[in-house]
N, C-alpha and C positions, 0 to 999 in steps of 0.2 A: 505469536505476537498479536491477534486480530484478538484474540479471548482477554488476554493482558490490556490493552487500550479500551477495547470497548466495555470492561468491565464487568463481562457475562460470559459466558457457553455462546455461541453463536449457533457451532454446530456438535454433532456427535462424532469424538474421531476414534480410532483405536492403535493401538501401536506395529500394526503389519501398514506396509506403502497401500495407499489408493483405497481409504477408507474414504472420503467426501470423492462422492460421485453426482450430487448438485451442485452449481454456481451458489456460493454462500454471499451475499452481498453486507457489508457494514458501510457505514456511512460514519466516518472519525472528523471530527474538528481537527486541524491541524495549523496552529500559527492565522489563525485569523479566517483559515478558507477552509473547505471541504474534500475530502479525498474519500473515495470510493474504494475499500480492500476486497477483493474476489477472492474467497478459497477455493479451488480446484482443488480437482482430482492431482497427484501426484504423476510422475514421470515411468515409467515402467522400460524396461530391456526387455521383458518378453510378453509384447503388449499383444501378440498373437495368442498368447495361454490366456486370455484372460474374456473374463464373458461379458458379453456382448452388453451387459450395462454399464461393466468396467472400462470398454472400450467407448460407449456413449461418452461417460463423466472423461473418460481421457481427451477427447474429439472437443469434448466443448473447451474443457482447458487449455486446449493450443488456441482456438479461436479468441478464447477469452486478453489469452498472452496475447496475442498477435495482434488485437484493438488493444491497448493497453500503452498507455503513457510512459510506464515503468512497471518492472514485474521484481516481485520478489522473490529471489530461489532461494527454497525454505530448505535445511537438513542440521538435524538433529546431531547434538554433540556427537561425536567418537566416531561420525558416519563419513566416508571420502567424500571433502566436497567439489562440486561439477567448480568448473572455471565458469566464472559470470559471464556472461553475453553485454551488447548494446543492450541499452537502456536496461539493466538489471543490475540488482543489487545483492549482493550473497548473504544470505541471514541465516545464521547457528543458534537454534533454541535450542532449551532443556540442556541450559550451560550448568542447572541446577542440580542435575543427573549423573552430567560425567563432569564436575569441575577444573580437571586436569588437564581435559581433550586439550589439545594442540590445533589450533583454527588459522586460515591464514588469514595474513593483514588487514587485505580487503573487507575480511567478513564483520559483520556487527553480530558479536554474540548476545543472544538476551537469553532472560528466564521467564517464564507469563507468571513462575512462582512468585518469585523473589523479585521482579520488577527488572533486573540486571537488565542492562543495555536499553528498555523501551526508549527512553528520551534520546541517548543516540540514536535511535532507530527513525524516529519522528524526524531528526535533523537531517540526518542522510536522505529522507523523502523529499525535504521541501526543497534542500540544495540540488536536488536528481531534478526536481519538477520543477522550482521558480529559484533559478540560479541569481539571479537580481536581487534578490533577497542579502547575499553574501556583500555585493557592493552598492545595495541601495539599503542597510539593516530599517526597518520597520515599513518596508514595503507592505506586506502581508499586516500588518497591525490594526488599520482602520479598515472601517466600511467600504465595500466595495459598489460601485455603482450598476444596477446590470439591468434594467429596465429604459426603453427611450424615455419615458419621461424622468425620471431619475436624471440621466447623460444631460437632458436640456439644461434642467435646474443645473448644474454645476457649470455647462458651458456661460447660462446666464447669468452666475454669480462671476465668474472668471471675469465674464465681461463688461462685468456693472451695471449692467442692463435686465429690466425684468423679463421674466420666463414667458416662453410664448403659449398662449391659453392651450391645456388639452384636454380634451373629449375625457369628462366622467367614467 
């Protein structure tokens, strides 16, 4: 899904588990704001077989999950998938591959081929992240204000009153 949105290779993957053993950082626009996707290293059962850079890329991946807003468990059509956790979200790519699989409910299948599911995928984030969005729709739409002087200027229009002078 991170190759599918951002519209390039990000990274190099391959089809055995725990091919990305860097933190892969995108930076996606989503609905007005910005959201930060981390590819990790994948999950392993027998994370003691595995070498010692493998086990690096894995170490940083729980780290990374564990600061993380919302994690996406990623697994690949036709594959068991894990039961979601707090704050995660269960994602089936390469719906393009096996289009038959059987996915449950929960899960949002996409394709980074065919584009299948990205835009649900996108909704499921902002609903997981800025749930106000659902009962406030176009919360996320306009500019957001994030500098103090910024916040003044808008307290000062609120108040009809001009903005209080600041430092160049």
């Amino acid at each position: 899904p991170v190759h599918a949105r951002a519209g390039h290779a990000r990274s190099c993957g391959a089809a055995e588990p725990v091919t990305t053993r860097d933190l892969v950082v995108t930076r996606l626009g989503l609905l007005g704001g910005c959201v930060d996707l981390v590819d990790t290293a994948g999950e392993r059962c027998d994370v003691g077989a595995a070498s010692p850079t493998e086990r690096a890329g894995i170490a940083r991946a729980a780290e990374a999950a564990g600061a993380a807003d919302l994690v996406l468990r990623i697994v690949p059509a036709g594959s068991p998938p894990p039961e979601p956790g707090p704050r995660e979200l269960l994602v089936v790519t390469k719906a393009d591959l096996v289009p038959d699989a059987a996915s449950p409910a929960v899960a949002t299948v996409t394709s980074a081929v065919t584009g299948q599911g990205i835009a649900a995928l996108e909704a499921r984030i902002v609903a997981a992240l800025v749930p106000e969005e659902a009962t406030t729709p176009g919360l996320l739409g306009g500019p957001v204000p994030f500098t103090p002087r910024q916040r003044e200027h808008l307290r000062a229009l609120a108040a009809d009153r001009p903005p209080a002078a600041s430092k160049p």
